[in-house]
C-alpha positions as CSV (number, residue, x, y, z in Angstrom):
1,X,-8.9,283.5,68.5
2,X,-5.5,281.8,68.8
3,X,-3.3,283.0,71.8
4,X,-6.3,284.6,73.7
5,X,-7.8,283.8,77.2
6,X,-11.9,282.5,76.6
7,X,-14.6,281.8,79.0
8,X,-15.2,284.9,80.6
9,X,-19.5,284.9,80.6
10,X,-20.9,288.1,81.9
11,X,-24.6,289.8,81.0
12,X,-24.8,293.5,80.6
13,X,-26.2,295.3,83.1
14,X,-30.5,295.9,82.8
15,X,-29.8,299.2,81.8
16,X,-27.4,298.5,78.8
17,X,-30.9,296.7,77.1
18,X,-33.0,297.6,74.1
19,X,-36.2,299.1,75.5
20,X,-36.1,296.4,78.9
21,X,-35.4,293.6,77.7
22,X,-33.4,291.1,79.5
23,X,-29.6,291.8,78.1
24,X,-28.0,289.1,75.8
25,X,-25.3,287.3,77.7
26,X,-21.4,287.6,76.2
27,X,-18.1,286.3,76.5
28,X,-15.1,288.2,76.5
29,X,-11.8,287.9,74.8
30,X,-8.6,289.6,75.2
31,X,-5.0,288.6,74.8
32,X,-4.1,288.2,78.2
33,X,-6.0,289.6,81.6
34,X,-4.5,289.4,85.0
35,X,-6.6,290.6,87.8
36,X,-5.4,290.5,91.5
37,X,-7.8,291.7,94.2
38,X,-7.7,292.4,97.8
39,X,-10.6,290.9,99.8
40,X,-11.5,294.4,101.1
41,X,-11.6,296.2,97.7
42,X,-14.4,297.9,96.5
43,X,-13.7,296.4,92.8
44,X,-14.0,293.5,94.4
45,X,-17.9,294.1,96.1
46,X,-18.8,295.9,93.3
47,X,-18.2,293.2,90.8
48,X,-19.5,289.7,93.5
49,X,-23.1,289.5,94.4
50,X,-21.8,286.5,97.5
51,X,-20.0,287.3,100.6
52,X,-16.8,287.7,100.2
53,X,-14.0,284.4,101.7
54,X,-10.5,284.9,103.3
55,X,-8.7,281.6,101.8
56,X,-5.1,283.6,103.2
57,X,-3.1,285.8,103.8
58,X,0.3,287.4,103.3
59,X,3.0,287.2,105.9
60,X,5.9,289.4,105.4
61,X,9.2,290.4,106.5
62,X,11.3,293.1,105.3
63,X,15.0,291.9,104.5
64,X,17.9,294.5,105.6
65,X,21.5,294.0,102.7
66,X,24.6,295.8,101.7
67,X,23.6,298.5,98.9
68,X,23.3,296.5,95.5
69,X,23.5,293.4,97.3
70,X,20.0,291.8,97.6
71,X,19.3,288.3,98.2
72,X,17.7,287.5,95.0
73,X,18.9,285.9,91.7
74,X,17.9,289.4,89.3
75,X,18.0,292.2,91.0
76,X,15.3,295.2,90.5
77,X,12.6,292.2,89.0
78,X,9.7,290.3,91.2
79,X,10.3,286.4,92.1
80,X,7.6,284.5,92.7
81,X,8.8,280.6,94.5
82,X,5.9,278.5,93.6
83,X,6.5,276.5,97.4
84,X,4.5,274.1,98.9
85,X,2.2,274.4,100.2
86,X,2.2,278.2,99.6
87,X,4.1,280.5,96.9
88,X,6.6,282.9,98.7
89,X,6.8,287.0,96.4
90,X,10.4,288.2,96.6
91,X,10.8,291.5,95.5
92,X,13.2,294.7,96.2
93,X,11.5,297.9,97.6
94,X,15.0,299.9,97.9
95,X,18.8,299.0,97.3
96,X,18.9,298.1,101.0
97,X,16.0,296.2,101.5
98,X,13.9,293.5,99.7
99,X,10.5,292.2,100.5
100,X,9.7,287.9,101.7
101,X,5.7,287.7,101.6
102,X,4.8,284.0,102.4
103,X,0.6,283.4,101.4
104,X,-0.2,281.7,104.3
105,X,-3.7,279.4,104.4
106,X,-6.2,280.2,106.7
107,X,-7.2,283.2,108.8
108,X,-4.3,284.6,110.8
109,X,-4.3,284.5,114.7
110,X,-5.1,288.4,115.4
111,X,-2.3,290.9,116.5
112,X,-4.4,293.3,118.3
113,X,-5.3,290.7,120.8
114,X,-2.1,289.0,121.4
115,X,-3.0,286.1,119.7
116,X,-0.2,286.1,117.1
């Protein structure tokens, strides 16, 4: 249908079949689905039959302001910088502090060795 996101293939699982027989693939519609996933999650094994790839990760630092003062253009709302070559999240997380998370490529030198 107009306005809805298309292409999602999935089979039913064995035991969703008529008397064993191999389930009928599908496609699923809906008006708009956004999934976000951590590479550790359990959603994530559950639903991925591969290994699982760290393309990134988040770097972060915690901004300290002035009560009601963050640095961002509307207060209390997320801001997403689509920067190359990563995007950069901006978001509040009290009136005197606001979160910078910068998707970095790659895997991350390691803290617990010194590394980083």
């Amino acid at each position: 249908p107009e306005g809805s996101v298309r292409g999602v293939a999935c089979r039913p699982a064995a035991e969703a079949s008529v008397e064993g027989a191999a389930p009928a693939p599908a496609e699923l519609v809906a008006d708009l689905t956004v999934l976000a996933d951590g590479i550790w999650s359990g959603f994530r094994r559950s639903m991925s039959d591969g290994a699982t790839t760290q393309m990134s990760s988040f770097v972060g630092v915690v901004v300290k302001h002035d009560a009601g003062r963050p640095p961002v253009p509307h207060p209390g709302l997320g801001h997403v910088i689509l920067a190359q070559p990563s995007p950069v999240l901006i978001y509040q997380i009290s009136s005197t502090e606001t979160r910078v998370l910068v998707d970095m490529l790659g895997k991350l030198p390691s803290i617990s060795s010194g590394a980083m």
